[in-house]
ROBA-998374 format. One record per residue (C-alpha): z, x, y; residue in one letter. Coordinates in nm, 4 decimals, m for minus. Layout:
# residues N
z / x / y / residu
Z / X / Y / a
...
# end
This chain:
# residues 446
z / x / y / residu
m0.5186 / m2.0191 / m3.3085 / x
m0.3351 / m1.7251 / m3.4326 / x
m0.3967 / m1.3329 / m3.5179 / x
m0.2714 / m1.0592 / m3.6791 / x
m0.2339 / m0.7759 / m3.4133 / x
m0.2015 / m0.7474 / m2.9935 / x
m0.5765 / m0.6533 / m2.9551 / x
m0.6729 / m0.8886 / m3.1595 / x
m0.5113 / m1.1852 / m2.9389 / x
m0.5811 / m1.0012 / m2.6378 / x
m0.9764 / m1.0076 / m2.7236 / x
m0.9244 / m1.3809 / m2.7552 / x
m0.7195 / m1.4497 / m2.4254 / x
m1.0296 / m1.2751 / m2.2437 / x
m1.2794 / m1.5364 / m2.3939 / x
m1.0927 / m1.8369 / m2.3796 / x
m1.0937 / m1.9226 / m1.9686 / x
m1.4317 / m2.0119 / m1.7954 / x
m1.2895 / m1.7654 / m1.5336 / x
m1.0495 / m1.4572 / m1.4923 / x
m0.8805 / m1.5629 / m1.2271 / x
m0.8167 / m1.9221 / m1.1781 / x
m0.5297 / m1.9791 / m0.9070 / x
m0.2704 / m2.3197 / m0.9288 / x
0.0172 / m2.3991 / m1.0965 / x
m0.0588 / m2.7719 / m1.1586 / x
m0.2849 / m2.6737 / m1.4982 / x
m0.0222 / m2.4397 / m1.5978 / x
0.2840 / m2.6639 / m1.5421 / x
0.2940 / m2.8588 / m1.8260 / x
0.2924 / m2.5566 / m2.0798 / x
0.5272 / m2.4143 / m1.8940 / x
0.7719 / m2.6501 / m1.8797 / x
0.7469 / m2.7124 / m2.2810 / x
0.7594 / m2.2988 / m2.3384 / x
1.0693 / m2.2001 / m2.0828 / x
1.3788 / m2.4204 / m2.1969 / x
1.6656 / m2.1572 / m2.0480 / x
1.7279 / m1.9308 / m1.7305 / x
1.5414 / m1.6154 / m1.7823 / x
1.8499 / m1.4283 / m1.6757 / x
2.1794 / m1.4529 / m1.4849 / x
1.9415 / m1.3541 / m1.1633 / x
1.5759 / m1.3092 / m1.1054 / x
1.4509 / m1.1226 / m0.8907 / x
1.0364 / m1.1925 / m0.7438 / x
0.8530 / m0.9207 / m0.5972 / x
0.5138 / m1.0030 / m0.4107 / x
0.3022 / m0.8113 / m0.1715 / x
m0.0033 / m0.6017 / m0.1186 / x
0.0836 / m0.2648 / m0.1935 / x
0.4777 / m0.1673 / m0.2625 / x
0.5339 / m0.4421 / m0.5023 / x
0.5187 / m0.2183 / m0.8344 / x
0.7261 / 0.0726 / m0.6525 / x
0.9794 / m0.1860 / m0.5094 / x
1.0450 / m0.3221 / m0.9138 / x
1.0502 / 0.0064 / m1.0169 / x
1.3053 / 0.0699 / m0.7755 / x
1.5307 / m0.2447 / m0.8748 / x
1.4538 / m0.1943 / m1.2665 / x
1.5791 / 0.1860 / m1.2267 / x
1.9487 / 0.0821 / m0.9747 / x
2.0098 / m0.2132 / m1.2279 / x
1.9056 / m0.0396 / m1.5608 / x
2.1729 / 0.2858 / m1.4415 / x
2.4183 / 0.0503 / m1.3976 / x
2.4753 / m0.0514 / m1.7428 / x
2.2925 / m0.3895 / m1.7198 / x
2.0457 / m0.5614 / m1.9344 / x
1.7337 / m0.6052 / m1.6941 / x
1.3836 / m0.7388 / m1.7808 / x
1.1213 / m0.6184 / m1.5850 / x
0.7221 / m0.7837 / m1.5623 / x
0.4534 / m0.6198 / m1.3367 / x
0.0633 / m0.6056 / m1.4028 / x
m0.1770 / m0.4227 / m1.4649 / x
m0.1012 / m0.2002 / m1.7113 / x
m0.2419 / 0.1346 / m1.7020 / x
m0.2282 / 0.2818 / m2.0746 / x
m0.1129 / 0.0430 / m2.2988 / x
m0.0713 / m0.3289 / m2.2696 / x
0.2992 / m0.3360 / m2.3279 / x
0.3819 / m0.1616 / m2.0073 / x
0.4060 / m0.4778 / m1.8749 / x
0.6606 / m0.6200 / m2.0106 / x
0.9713 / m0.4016 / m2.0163 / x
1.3545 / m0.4112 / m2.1253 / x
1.5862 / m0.1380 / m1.9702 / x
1.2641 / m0.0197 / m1.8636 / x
1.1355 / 0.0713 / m2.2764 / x
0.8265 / m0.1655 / m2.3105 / x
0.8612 / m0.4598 / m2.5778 / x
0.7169 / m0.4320 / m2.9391 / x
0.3557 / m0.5450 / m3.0560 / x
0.5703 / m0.8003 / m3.2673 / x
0.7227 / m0.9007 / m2.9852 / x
0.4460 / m0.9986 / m2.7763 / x
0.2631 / m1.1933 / m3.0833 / x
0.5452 / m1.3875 / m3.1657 / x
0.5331 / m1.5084 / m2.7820 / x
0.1599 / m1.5765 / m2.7257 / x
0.2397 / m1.7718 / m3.0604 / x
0.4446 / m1.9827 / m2.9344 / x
0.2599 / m1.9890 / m2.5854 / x
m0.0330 / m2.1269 / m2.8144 / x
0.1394 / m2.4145 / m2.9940 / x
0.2688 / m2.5478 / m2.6591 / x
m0.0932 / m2.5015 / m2.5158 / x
m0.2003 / m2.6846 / m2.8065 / x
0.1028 / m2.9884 / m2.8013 / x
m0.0966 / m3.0650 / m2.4584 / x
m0.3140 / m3.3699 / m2.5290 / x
m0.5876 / m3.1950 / m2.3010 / x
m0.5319 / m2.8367 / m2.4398 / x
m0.5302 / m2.6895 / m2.1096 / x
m0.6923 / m2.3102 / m2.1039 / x
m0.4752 / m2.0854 / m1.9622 / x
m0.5828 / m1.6839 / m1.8285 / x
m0.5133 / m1.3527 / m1.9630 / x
m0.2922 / m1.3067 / m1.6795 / x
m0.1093 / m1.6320 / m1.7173 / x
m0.0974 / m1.5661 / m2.0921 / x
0.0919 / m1.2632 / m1.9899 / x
0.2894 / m1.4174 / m1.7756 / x
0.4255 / m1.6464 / m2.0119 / x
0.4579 / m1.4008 / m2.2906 / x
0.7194 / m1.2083 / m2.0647 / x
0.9204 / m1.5704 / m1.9635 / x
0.9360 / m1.5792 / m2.3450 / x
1.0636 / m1.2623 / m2.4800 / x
1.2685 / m1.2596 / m2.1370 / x
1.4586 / m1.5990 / m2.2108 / x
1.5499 / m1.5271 / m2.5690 / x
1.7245 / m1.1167 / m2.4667 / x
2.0148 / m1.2565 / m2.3100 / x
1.9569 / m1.0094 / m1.9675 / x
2.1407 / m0.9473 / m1.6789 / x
1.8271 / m0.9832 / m1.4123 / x
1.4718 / m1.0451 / m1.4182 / x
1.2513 / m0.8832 / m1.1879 / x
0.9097 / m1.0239 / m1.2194 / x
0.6031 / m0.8742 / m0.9870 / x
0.3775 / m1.1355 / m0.8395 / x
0.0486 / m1.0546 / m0.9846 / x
m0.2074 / m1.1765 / m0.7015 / x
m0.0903 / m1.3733 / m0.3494 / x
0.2389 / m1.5622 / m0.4013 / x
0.2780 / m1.9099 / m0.3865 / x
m0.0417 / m1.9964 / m0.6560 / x
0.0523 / m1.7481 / m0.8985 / x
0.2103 / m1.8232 / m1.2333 / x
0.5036 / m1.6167 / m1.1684 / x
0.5887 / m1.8679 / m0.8885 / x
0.6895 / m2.1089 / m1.1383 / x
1.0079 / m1.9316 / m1.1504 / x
1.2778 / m1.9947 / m0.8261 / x
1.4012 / m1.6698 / m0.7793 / x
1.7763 / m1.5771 / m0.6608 / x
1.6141 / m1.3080 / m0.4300 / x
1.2459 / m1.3064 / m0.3287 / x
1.1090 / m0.9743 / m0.1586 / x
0.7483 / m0.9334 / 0.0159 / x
0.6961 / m0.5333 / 0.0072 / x
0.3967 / m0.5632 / 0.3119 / x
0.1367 / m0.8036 / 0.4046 / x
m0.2478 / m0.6535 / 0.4562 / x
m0.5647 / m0.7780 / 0.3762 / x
m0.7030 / m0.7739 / m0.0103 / x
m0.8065 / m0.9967 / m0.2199 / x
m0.9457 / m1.1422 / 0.0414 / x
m1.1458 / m1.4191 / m0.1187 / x
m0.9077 / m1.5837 / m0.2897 / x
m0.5854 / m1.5448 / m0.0535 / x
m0.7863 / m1.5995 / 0.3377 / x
m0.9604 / m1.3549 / 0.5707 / x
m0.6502 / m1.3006 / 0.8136 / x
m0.3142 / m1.1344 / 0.7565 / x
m0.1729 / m1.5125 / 0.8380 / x
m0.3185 / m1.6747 / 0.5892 / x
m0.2460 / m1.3977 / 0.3705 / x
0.1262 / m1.4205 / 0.4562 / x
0.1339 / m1.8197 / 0.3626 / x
0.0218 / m1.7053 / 0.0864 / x
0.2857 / m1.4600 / 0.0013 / x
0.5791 / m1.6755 / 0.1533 / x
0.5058 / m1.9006 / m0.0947 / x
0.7175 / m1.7307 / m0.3686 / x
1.0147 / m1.8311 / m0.1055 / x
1.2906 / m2.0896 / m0.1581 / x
1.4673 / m2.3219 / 0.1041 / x
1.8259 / m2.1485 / 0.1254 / x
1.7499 / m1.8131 / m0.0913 / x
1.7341 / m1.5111 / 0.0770 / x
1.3794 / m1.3687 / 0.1155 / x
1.3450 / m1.0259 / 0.1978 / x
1.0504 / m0.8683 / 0.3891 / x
1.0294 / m0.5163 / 0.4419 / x
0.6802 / m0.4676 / 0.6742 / x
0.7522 / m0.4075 / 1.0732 / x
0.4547 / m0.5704 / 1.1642 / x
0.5127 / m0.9207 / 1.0834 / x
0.1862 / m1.1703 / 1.1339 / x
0.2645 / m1.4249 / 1.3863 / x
0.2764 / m1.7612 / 1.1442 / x
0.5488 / m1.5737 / 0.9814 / x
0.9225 / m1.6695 / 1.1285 / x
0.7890 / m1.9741 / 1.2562 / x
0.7281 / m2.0709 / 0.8601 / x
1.0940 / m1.9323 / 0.8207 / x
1.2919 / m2.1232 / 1.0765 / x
1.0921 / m2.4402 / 0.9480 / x
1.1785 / m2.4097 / 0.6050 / x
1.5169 / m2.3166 / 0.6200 / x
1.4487 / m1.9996 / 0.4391 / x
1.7191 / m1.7319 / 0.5096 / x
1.5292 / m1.4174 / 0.5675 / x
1.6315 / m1.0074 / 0.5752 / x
1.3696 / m0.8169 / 0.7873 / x
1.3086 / m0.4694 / 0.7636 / x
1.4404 / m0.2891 / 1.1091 / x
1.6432 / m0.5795 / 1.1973 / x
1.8460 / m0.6781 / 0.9286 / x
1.8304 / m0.4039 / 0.6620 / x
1.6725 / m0.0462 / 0.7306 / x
1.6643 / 0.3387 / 0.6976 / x
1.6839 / 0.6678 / 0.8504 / x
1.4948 / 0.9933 / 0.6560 / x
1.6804 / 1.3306 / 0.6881 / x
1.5701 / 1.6275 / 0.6067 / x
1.6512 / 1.6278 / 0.2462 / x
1.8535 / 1.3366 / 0.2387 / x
1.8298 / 0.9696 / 0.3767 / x
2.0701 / 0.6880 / 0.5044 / x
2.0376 / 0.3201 / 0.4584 / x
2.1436 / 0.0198 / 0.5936 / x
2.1963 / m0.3547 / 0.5718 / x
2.3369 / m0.6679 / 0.7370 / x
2.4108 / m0.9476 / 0.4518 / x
2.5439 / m1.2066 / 0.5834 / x
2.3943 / m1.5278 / 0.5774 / x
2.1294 / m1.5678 / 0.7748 / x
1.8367 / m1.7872 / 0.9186 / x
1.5575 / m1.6359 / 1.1873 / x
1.3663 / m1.8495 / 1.4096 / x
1.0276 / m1.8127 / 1.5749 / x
1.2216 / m1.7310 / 1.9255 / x
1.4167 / m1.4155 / 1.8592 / x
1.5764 / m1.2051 / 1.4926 / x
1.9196 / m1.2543 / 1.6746 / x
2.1583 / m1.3114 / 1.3686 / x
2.5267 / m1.4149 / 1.3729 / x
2.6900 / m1.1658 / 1.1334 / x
3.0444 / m1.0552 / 1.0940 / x
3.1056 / m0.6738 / 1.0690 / x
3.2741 / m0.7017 / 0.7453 / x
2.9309 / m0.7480 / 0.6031 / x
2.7602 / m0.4423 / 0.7670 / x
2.6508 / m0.1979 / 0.4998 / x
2.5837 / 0.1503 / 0.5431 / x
2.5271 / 0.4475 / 0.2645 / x
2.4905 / 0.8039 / 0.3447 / x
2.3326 / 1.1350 / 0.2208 / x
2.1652 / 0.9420 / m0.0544 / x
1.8517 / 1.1708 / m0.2713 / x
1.5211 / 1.1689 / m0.1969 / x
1.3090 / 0.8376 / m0.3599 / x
1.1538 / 1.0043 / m0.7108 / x
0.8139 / 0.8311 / m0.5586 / x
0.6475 / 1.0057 / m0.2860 / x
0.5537 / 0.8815 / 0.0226 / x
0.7277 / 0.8249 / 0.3670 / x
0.6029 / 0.4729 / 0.2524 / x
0.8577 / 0.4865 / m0.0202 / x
1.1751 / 0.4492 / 0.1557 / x
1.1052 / 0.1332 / 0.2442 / x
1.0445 / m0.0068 / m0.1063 / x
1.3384 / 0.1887 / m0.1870 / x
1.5155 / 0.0444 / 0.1103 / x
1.4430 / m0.3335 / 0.0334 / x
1.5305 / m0.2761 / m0.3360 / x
1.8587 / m0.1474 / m0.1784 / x
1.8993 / m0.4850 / 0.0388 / x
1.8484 / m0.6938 / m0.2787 / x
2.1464 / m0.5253 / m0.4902 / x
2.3734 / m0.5497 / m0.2351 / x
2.3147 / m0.9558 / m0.2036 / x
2.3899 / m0.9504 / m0.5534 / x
2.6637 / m0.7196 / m0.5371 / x
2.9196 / m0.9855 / m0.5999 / x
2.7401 / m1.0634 / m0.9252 / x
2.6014 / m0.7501 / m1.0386 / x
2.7823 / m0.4909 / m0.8996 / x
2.7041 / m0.1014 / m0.8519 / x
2.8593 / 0.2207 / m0.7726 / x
2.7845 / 0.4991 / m0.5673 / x
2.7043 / 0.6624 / m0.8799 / x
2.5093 / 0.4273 / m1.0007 / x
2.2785 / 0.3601 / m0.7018 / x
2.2367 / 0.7491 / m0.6682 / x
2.0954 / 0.8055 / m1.0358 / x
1.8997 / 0.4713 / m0.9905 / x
1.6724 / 0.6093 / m0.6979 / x
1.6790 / 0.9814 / m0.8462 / x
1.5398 / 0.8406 / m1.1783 / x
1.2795 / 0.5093 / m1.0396 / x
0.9144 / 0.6048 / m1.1730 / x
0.5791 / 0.4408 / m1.1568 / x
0.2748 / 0.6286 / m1.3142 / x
m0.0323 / 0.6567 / m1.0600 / x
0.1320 / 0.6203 / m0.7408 / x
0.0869 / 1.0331 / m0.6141 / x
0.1116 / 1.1128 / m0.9565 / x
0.0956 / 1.5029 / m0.9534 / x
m0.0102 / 1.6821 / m1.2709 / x
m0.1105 / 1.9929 / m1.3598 / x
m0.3923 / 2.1248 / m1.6214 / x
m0.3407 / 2.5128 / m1.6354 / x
m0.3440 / 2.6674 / m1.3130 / x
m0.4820 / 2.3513 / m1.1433 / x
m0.3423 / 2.0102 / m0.9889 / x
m0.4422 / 1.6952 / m1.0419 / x
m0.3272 / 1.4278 / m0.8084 / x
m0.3563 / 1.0300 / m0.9396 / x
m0.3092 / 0.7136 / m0.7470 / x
m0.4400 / 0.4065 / m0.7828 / x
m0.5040 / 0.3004 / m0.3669 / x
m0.7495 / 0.0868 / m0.3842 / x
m0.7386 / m0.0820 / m0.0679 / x
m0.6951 / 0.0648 / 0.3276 / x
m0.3434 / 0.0868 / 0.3350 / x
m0.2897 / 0.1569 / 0.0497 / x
m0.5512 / 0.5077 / 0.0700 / x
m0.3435 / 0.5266 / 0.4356 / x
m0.0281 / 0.6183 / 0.2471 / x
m0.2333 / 0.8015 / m0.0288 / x
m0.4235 / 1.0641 / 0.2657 / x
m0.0201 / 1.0372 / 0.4705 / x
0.1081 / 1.2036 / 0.1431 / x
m0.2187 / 1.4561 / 0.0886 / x
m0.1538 / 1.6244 / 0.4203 / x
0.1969 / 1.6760 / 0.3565 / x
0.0409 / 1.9235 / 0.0732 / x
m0.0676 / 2.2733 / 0.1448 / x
m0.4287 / 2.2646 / 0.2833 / x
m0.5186 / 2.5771 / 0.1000 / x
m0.8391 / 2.5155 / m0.0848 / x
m1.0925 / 2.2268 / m0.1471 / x
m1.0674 / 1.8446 / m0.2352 / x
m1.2772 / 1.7193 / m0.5182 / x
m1.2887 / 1.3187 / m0.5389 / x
m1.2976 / 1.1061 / m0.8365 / x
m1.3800 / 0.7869 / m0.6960 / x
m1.4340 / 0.4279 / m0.8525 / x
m1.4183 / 0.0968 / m0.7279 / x
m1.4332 / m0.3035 / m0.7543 / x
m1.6875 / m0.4923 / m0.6150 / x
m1.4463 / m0.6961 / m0.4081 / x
m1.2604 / m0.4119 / m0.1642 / x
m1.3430 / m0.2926 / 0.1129 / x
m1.5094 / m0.0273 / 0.0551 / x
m1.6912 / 0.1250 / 0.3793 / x
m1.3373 / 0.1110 / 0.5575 / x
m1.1939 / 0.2867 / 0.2478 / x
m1.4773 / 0.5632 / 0.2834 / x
m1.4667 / 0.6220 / 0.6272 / x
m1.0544 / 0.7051 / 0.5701 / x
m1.1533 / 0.8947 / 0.3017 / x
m1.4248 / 1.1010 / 0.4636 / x
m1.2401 / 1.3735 / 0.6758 / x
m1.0138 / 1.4730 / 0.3810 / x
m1.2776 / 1.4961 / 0.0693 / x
m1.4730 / 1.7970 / 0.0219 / x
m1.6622 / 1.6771 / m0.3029 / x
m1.7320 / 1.2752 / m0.3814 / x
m1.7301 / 1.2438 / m0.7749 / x
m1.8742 / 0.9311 / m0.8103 / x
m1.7967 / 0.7919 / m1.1368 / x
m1.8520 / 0.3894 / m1.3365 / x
m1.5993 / 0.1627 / m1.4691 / x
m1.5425 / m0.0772 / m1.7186 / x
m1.5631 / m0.4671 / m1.6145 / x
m1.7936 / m0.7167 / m1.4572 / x
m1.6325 / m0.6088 / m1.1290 / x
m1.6480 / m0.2918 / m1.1164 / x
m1.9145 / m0.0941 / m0.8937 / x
m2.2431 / 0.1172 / m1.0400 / x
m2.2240 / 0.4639 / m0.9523 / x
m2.6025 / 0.4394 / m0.7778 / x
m2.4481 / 0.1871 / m0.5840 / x
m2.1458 / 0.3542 / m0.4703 / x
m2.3561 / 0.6493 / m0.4080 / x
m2.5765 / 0.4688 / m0.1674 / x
m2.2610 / 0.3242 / 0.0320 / x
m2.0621 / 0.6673 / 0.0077 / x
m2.4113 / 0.8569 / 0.1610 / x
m2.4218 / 0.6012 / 0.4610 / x
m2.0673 / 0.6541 / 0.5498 / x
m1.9769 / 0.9857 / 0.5001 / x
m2.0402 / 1.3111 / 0.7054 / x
m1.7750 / 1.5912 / 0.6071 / x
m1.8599 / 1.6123 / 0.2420 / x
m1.9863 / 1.9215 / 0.0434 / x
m2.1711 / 1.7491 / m0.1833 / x
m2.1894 / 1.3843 / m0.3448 / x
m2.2677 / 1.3577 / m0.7358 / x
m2.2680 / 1.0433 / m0.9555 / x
m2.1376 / 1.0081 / m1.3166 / x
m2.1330 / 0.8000 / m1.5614 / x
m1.7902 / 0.7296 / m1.6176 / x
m1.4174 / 0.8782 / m1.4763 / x
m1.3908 / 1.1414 / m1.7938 / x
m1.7180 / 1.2702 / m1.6969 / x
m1.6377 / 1.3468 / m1.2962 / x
m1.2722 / 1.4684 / m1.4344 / x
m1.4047 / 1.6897 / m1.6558 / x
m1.7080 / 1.8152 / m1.3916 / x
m1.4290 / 1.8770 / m1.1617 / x
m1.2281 / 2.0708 / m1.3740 / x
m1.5053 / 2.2869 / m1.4546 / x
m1.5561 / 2.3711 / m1.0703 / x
m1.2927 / 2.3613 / m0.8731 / x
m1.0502 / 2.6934 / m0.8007 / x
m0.6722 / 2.7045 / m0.8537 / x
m0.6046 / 2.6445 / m0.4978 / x
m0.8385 / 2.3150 / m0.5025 / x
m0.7072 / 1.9523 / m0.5508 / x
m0.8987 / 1.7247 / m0.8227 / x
m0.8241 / 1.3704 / m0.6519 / x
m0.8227 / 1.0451 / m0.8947 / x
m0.8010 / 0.7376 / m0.6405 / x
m0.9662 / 0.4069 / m0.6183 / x
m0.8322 / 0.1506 / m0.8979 / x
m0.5664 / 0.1087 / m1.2006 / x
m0.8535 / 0.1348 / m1.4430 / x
m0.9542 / 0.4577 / m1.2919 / x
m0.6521 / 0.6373 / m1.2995 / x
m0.6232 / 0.5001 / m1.6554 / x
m0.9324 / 0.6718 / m1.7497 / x
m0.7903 / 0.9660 / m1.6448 / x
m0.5088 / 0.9782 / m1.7562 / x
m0.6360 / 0.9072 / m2.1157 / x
m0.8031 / 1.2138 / m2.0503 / x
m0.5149 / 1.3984 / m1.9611 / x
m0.3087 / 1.3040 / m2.2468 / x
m0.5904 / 1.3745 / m2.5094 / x
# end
């Protein structure tokens, strides 16, 4: 099979899986193995977690990409334009580009004597292995799209594996606990490659699973950290080898391999939450220093310059301000309402609000409730996503500060209803999924 344009093989990736998301690697494998013949890059880089992930690669694409190297960078979703994500020195590939891989993804699909279907997702995946392995790059970084150790992008050993956090989402495919979520996650690990882990509160299975599988691991607060200034921040890093165990983070590391930098600028990214992706991304360039080296310079115009659209995206329309993220889950809308108060609480906060049928949606709206003055509730594309008479019935039983709830059809609709009403002091809020800030932002460009 074979088209003409991106859409057009994009339309036929969605039909040609029973399912959208079918986790394992042993269906995949074999296509795999006849599609990849050559390291990606001189070092990869794997990025898993649930929330930080796409800030942490951003981070890493920005350090490596200011310091003169050639660096391929894969996350997912996208939120404009499907070639977001797959990027080299952070400018996304061509159309052309892309066919000519899911062309050759399709032949080796098709050399399979049982023609194996493969997902959008892992069609992506593959597409960016592809293009990746023929650009002759420096480093790969390559975002896990959903848990860890059953996602496509685990067929790839990475040099240096990082898990941003570990919290509960996608809950019914990855466990109901934060340990099961975290086996999940270490799975992108390798026996004797340094893993990286920047959340402080580690579930419990965690360094046991470490010490047992001989997996040298760099925790946030005890073997890499940070400390935030006023308008400047510090970081800092122990790199030597090392291995934790389930009794203690005790480490034997020589001084020569204590790292410290000072007075660095503020993350581009907001969020307190942001120095610790920036922080981890940090850890990982300095176990590669000896291979891919950076300067002072370098480092400082990578974390001035790191960018990810939707993450307390601020714009303005006129004389008012728009503010976009895509939090979709409780910590996640944590770090969105930690970075709402830091704003001036002049005026009034109108909400455009979508979400999936699989999040957890009453804790999100009770979080939520005590900073929204207006719910704008609007509907989304997909056979996931919520109806607006549904998520007006949930957001009525759970809310008791708000001014007024209203329903809309779709995102443009409660955008442009907001607009229309608020006052330049207000705040028009876009939260709740990737396709929602999309919509808006589609709106915003037009």
């Amino acid at each position: 099979m074979t088209f003409s344009t991106l859409q057009d093989w994009l339309d036929w990736q969605m039909t040609l899986h029973s399912r959208s998301i079918d986790m394992g690697l042993d269906r995949i494998r074999p296509i795999f193995t006849r599609l990849i013949t050559q390291r990606l890059a001189t070092k990869v880089i794997l990025v898993a977690g649930t929330n930080g992930k796409g800030s942490t690669v951003a981070f890493l694409e920005s350090l490596y990409v200011s310091g003169g190297y050639r660096v391929g960078s894969y996350t997912s979703p996208h939120l404009l334009k499907y070639n977001e994500r797959i990027r080299i020195d952070g400018t996304p590939v061509s159309d052309a580009q892309i066919c000519e891989a899911f062309e050759r993804i399709e032949a080796c699909r098709l050399a399979d004597a049982e023609e194996r279907t493969i997902t959008y997702f892992e069609f992506a995946t593959f597409a960016a292995f592809d293009v990746f392995q023929r650009a002759d790059l420096d480093v790969v970084i390559l975002e896990v799209g959903l848990g860890g150790r059953l996602d496509a992008v685990n067929l790839i050993d990475a040099d240096v594996a990082v898990i941003s956090n570990i919290q509960l989402d996608h809950t019914e495919w990855l466990g109901d606990t934060r340990e099961q979520i975290a086996r999940e996650k270490l799975g992108i690990a390798r026996k004797g490659r340094p893993l990286l882990i920047a959340d402080d509160d580690l579930p419990e299975n965690v360094l046991p699973y470490l010490s047992e599988n001989d997996i040298p691991a760099y925790l946030l607060g005890a073997h890499f950290g940070y400390l935030v200034k006023n308008d400047t921040w510090d970081w800092w890093a122990n790199t030597g080898q090392v291995f934790v165990t389930d009794e203690a983070r005790d480490v034997n590391i020589s001084k020569a391999q204590y790292q410290k930098k000072f007075s660095l600028p503020l993350p581009a990214m907001r969020g307190a939450h942001q120095f610790k992706n920036a922080a981890a991304a940090l850890t990982v360039t300095a176990l590669l220093n000896t291979v891919l080296p950076l300067s002072q310079n370098h480092i400082r115009l990578g974390l001035s310059g790191a960018a990810l659209p939707g993450r307390f995206q601020m714009e303005r329309v006129g004389d008012k301000t728009i503010i976009l993220d895509v939090a979709h889950n409780p910590h996640g809308i944590q770090a969105f309402i930690s970075n709402l108060r830091k704003l001036p609480g002049l005026g009034q906060n109108y909400l455009v609000f979508a979400m999936l049928k699989d999040k957890s949606l009453e804790e999100v709206i009770c979080l939520l409730d005590g900073e929204v003055d207006h719910w704008l509730l609007a509907g989304i594309e997909g056979e996931r996503s919520l109806p607006p008479s549904e998520l007006f019935d949930r957001v009525s039983r759970h809310t008791a500060q708000a001014m007024s709830i209203k329903q809309f059809h779709c995102v443009v609709e409660a955008c442009q209803y907001g607009l229309e009403k608020m006052q330049p002091n207000d705040h028009l809020l876009v939260v709740g999924s990737f396709l929602t800030v999309a919509d808006a932002l589609t709106l915003l460009k037009s």
